[in-house]
N, C-alpha and C positions, 0 to 999 in steps of 0.2 A: 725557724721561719715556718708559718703555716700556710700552708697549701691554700687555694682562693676553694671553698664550697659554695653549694647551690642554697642560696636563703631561702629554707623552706618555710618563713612566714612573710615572704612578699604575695602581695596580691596576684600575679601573675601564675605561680604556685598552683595555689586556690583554684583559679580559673579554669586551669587545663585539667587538678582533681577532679573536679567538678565536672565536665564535661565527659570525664569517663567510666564517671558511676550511672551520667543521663546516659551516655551510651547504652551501658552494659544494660540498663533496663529496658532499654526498648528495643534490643536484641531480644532478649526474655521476652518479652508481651508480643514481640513478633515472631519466635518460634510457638510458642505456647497458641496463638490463634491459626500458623499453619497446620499444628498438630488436631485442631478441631476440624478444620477443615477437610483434611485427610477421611477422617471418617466416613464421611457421605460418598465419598470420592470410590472407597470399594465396592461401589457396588457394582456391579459389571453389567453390561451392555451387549445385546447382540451388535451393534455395530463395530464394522471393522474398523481397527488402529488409526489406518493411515486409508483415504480415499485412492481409487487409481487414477495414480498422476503420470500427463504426459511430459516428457522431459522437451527440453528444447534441445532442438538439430538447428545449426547455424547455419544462413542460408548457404553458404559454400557448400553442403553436405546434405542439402535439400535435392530431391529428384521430384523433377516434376508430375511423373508420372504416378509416382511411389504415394504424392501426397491426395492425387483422383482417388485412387484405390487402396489406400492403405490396410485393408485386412489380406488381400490377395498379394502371396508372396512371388517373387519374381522367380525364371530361374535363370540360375547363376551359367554361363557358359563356359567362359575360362576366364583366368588373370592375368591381363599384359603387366610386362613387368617393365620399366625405362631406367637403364642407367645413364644419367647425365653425363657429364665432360670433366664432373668433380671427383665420381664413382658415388653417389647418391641413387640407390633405386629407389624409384617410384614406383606407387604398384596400381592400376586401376581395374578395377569389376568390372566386369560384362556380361551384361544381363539377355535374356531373350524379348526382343522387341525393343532393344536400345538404337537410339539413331546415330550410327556409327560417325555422320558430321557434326553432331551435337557434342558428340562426347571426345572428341579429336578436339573439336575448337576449343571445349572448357580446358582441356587436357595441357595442349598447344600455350591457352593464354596462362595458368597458373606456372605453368614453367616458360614461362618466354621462349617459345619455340619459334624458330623460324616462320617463314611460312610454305617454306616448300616440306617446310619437316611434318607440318600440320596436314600440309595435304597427301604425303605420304602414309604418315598415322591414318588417314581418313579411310585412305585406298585399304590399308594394312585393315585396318579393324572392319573394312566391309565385306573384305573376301573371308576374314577368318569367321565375321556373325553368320555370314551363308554356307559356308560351311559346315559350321556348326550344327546351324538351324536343321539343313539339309541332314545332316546326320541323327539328329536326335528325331527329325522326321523319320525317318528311314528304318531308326530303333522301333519305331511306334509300332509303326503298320509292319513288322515281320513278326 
């Protein structure tokens, strides 16, 4: 008994041969015109690679103050740190000149804070920015 083979003089055959000898040539004539290509291409440039690009900050991570004055850096005061009821810390920045119910309220709504917890954050983070301020003041001028 013999095994079923592939009749290699059906048209079908033919067809697919055929097709990937067009292939393989016009691989060929399309490396061979990259390779001319290439040539012109060394010659180098004073200009730089890649232009300076600005990245995108999503608005949640937008400051609004940050984006008036974006070359002037802020400074940093301390880091409240909140752990939730899950044991998840949060951590938020505190800047000099942040408005301590601005940043309580975003604070408060991204964690569904109560609202007497928001207005505790508000109290908490006002007396620690004066504080703060007070002290970094006080560093200055001695």
């Amino acid at each position: 008994m013999t095994t079923p083979h592939l009749n290699m003089t059906h048209g079908f055959v033919h067809h697919i041969i055929r097709n990937q000898v067009d292939r393989d040539n016009y691989d060929k004539k399309v490396k061979a015109s990259k390779g001319q290509e290439k040539r012109p291409l060394l010659v180098s440039s004073n200009k730089p690679k890649k232009p300076e690009q600005r990245h995108y900050v999503p608005p949640s991570h937008r400051d609004s103050s940050s984006q008036q004055q974006p070359a002037q850096k802020k400074q940093h005061l301390f880091k409240f740190v909140y752990e939730d009821q899950h044991g998840e810390c949060h951590h938020l920045d505190v800047f000099k000149d942040d408005n301590a119910r601005d940043l309580a309220r975003q604070f408060g709504h991204n964690l569904s804070l109560s609202v007497p917890m928001t207005q505790a954050l508000e109290d908490f983070l006002e007396t620690h920015v004066r504080d703060k301020e007070a002290a970094l003041k006080n560093n200055g001028t001695s």
